[in-house]
N, C-alpha and C positions, 0 to 999 in steps of 0.2 A: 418498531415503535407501535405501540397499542392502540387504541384507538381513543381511549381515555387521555394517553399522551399528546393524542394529536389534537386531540380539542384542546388541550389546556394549552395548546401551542401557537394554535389558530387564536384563542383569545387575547392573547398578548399582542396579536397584531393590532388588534383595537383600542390600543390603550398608546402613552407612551409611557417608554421603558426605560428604567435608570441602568445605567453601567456599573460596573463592575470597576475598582481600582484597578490597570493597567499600566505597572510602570514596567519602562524596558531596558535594558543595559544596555549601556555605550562605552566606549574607550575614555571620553571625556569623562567630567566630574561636575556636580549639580545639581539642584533638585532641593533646597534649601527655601525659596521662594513658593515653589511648587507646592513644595512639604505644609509651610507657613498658610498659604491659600486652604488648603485640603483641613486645616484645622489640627494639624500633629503638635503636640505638647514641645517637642525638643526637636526641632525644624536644622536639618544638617545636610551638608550637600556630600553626595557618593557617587558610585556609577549608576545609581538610576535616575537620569535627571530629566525624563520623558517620560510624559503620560500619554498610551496613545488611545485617544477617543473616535468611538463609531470603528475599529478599525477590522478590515475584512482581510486585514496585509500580515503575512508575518513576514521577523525581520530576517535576515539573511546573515548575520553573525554565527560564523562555524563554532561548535561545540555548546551550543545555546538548546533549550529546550526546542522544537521542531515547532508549536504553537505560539511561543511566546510573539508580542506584538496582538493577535487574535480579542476582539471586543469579547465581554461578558456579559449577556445583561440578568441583571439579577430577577430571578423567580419569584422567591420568597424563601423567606429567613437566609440563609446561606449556600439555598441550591443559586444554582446559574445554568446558563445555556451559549452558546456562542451565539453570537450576531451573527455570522456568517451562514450556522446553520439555519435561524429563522429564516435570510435574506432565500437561501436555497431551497427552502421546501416550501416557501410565498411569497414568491418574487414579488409580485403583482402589487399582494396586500401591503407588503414592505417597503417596495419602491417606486410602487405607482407605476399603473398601466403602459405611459408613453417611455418611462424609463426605461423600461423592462422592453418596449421594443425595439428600442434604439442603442440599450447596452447589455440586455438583458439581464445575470443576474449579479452585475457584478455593480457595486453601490458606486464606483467612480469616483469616488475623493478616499482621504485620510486626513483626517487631523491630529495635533498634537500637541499635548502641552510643554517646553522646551524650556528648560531653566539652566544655564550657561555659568559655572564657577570660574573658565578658564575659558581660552580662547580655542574655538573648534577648528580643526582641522581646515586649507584651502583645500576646496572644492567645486565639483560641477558635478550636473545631472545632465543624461541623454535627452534626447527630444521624442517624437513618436515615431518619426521617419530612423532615427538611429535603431529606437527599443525594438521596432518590428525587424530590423533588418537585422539585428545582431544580438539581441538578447529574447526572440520570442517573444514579445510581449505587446498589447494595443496599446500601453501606458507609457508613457517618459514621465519627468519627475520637474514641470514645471512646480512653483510653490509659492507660496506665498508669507506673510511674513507680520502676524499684528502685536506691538508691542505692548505687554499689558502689564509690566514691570519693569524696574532698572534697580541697581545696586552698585556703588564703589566699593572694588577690589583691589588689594595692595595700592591703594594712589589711584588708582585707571579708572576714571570716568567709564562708561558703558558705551561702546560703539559697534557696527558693522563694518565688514570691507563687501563692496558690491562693485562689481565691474573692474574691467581693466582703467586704467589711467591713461590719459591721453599721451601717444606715442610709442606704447608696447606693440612690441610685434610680434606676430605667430615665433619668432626665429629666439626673437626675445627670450619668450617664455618658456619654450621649445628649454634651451638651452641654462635655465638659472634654474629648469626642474630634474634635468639630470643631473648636475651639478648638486642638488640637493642644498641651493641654496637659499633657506630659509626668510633669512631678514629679506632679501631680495624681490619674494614670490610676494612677500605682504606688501613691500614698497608697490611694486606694480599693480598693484587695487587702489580702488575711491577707497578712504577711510571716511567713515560718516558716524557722529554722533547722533544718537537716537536716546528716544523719551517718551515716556509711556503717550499713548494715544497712534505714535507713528505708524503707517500700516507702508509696505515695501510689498512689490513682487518681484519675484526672481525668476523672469524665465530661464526655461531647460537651455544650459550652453556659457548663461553668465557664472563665471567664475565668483564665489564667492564665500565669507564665513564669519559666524558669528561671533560677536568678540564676549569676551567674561563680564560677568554683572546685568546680560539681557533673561528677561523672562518673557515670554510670549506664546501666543498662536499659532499654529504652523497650519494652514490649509496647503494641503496639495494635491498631484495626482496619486492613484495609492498603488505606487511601487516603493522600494529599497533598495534601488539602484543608486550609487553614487559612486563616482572616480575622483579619490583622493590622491594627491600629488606632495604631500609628506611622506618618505616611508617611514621614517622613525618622527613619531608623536606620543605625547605625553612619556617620556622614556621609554617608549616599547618602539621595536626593530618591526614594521610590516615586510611582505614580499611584496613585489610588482604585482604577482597575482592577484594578491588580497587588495591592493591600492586599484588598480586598473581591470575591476569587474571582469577578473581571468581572461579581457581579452587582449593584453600583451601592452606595452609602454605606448608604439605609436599610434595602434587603432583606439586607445583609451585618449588620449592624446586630443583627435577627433571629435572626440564629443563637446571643447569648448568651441562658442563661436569670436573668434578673434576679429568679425567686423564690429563689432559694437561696444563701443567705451566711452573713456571721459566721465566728462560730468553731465552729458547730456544722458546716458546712459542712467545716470543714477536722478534724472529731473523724472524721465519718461517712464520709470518703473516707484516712485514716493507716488501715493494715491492719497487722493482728499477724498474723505468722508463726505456724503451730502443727505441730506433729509429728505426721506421719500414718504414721511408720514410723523406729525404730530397735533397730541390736544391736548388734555386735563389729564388723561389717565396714561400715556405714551409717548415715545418717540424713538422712533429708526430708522437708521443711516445705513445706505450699503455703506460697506469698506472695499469690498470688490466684486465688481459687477461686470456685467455681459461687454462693456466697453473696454475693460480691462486685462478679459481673457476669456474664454467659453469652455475652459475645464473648471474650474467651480466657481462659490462666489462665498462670500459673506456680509451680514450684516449684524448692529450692534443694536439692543434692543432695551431702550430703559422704562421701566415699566415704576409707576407713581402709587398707583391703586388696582382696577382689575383692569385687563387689556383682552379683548377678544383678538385669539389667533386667528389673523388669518390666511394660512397657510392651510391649506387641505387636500388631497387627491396627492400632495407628491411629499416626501420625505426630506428632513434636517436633523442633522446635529447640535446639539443646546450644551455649552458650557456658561454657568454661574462664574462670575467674577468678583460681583459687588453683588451685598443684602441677603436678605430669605425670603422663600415665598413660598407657594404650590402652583401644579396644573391642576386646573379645576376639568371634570368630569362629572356630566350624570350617570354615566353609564357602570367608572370605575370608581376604585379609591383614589383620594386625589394624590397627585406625586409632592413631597414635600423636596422644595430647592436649596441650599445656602451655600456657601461660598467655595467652589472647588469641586459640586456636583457638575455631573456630567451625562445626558440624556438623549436618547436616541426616541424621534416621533414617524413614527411608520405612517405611510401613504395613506392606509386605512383607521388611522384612530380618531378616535369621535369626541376627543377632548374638547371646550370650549373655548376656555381663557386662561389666562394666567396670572396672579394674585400676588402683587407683594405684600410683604408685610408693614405693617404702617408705619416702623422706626424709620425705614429707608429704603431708600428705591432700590429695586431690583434691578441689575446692569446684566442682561444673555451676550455669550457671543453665540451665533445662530451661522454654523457652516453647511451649506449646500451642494450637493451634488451637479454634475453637469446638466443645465435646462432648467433649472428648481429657483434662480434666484426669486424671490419676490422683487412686483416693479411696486409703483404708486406714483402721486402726482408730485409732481419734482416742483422743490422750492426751496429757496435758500435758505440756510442757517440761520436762526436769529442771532 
């Protein structure tokens, strides 16, 4: 790298940077909603039906480009760079000092955007005590869940299944998954209807899966570990290997936690939103915050007219949902926002505020890293 290179690379940390479109394949189908959001003329669902934003992860689908999943963020005109390499050569400027010594250079979340045609795969994620022990890794795959779409498919209202059902037993499920039997695994979960605003976390261990017609937010931790317990989904035949993260039926097995179900299970994981800051020109809510987990957080940001950020010294994630706007800057050009952008604000940028446009308020979802949540003075909803 030149040294020319390196300054135009250092300046970017100064600024915030828009991403790059990042859609990734999945087995499943969807991406219609997504599509719809991002502003595409003829909006259709396929196997891309994830967008993954901020992301430092790629995905783990054999016969997949080796990169894909990997953030872009865009330069100018049509060059780009990887996030991951800015995150690598400025840790600091990128992810703020305290981050950088407590995780160093590794940014700690993933988000994504998740638009569901059909019903996904049952499943589970490892926890950190599993990942370190058996897959190498300081991350498991707790995650979170904010609803920011729904859609009726053939008849089917849009739902989730989260948690076991009161009464299943390890022996239970143990055994209607060898059997391979399908109707059965779905019975044994909470089915729960959902609707946009809903925010859900899933921790690493609850079995769980999204049903057809959900579009949403997925904060989590940023791995691509998952032990799926269908082997033949959407009419394709998987191996044991491929389902159970190559490490064999019963150690994959393992990874759900079979003490925690029912409906209490699914009270203790639905989060309410609360207002931690409003006036004339703003208002934002966490959706998940340091009470609800200490691997990331988010919150929802609706902006009136200009709103001073204030977030500084440490790094977020910015997806547009609702309106247009920009980040204002004196330093830079300003970044223009609208519906289905997606933006990444380094630890070191010197942005000031953020502007809607005056047709209509600007709605961020604003996901943070582990330590980053913003607090403020807590007060009820109006």
């Amino acid at each position: 790298m030149s040294i020319r290179e390196f300054e135009e690379l250092q300046r970017l940390t100064q600024q915030p940077l828009l991403l790059a479109p990042n859609r990734v394949f999945r087995s499943y189908t969807g991406g219609a909603l997504l599509a719809a959001l991002q502003g595409a003329a003829h909006p259709t669902d396929a196997h891309f039906p994830e967008e993954w934003v901020g992301s430092t992860t790629a995905t783990r689908l054999s016969g997949r480009p080796l990169d894909e999943g990997l953030s872009r963020v865009v330069v100018a005109g049509d060059r780009t760079v990887f996030l991951k390499t800015l995150i690598e050569t400025f840790p600091e400027a990128m992810l703020g000092e305290a981050h950088v010594a407590q995780y160093g250079k590794n940014l700690g979340v993933l988000c994504k955007l998740l638009d569901a045609a059909m019903r996904l795969s049952i499943q589970t994620h490892p926890n950190r005590a599993f990942a370190r022990q058996h897959l190498q890794s300081d991350f498991g795959k707790t995650e979170s869940w904010i609803i920011i779409g729904t859609r009726e498919i053939e008849g089917e209202l849009p739902y989730i299944l989260l948690g076991f059902r009161d009464g299943v037993t390890e022996a239970d499920f143990r055994r209607i998954t060898e059997l391979q039997d399908t109707q059965a695994q779905i019975r044994a979960l909470n089915r729960i209807a959902v609707h946009p605003g809903d925010v859900y976390l899933v921790p690493a261990g609850i079995p769980h899966a999204i049903g057809a017609g959900v579009f949403m937010i997925e904060v989590q931790e940023p791995t691509d570990f998952t032990v799926n317990i269908e082997l033949n989904y959407g009419g394709v035949q998987r191996t044991e290997q491929q389902c159970f993260l190559g490490l064999g039926f019963d150690l994959g097995m393992r990874c759900f936690d079979y003490g925690t179900g029912g409906m209490s299970c699914v009270q203790q994981n639905t989060l309410i939103p609360r207002t931690v800051r409003q006036d004339a020109q703003s208002r934002e809510e966490i959706l998940i915050g340091p009470e609800h987990t200490k691997y990331f957080g988010a919150s929802r940001l609706v902006i009136r007219r200009t709103a001073a950020d204030r977030v500084h010294g440490e790094c977020y994630i910015g997806i547009v949902i609702q309106g247009c706007g920009q980040i204002l800057s004196s330093t830079s050009e300003a970044l223009p926002l609208r519906p289905g952008s997606a933006f990444f604000v380094p630890a070191a940028s010197r942005h000031e505020a953020i502007q809607a446009d005056p047709s209509t308020p600007l709605t961020l979802i604003r996901c943070f890293p582990p330590g980053n949540l913003p607090e403020g003075p807590r007060h009820s909803t109006p």
